[in-house]
C-alpha positions in Angstrom: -2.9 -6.6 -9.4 -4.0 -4.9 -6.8 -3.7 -5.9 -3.2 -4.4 -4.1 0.5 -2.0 -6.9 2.4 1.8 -7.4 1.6 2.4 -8.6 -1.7 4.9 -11.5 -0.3 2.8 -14.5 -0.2 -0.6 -12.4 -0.8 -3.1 -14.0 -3.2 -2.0 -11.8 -5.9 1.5 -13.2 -6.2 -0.4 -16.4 -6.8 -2.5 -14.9 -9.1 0.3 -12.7 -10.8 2.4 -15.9 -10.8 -0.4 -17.8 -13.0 -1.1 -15.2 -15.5 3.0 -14.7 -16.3 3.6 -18.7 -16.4 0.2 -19.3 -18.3 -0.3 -16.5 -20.7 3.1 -14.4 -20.6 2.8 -14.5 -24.6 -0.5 -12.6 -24.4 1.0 -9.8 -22.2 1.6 -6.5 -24.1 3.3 -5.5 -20.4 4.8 -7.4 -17.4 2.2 -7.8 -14.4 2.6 -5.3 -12.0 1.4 -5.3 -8.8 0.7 -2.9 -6.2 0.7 -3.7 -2.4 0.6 -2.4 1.0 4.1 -1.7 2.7 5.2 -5.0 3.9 4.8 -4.5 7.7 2.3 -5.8 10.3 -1.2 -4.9 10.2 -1.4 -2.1 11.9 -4.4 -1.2 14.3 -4.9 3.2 14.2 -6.9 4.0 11.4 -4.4 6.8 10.7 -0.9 4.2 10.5 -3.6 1.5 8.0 -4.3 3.9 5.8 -0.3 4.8 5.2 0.4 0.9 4.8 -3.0 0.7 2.1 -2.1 1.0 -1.4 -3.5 4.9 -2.8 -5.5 6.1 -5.3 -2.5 7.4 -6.6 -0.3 4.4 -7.1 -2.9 2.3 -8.3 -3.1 4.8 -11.0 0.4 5.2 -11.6 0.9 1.7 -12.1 -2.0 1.4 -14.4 -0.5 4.3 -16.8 3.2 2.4 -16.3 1.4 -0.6 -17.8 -0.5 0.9 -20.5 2.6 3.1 -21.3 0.5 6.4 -20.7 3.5 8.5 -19.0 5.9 8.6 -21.5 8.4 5.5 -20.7 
């Protein structure tokens, strides 16, 4: 899951929440999500883009979950 806003309370804790209670037996891995740092939204273009989720956790999480690095 995948989420700009702070994962507490965010949609995709709901979301994340479902798919564990409803299909947890179907899951080769736990849900993972990724978030933005839980702070306020922030306003300067340069301080939203540290709190936004990168290119480069997304895709670490992703190879976590499929089991692509080695762990």
């Amino acid at each position: 899951m995948v989420e700009s806003g702070a994962g507490f309370a965010g949609l995709d804790s709901e979301i994340a929440s479902s798919i564990a209670e409803q299909a947890f037996d179907d899951l080769d891995a736990p849900v993972v999500r990724v978030t933005g740092v839980d702070a306020p939204m922030l306003y300067a273009k340069n301080l939203e883009r540290l709190k936004t989720p990168t290119r480069e956790q997304i895709v670490a999480a992703v190879r976590r979950v499929c089991y692509a690095n080695g762990s």
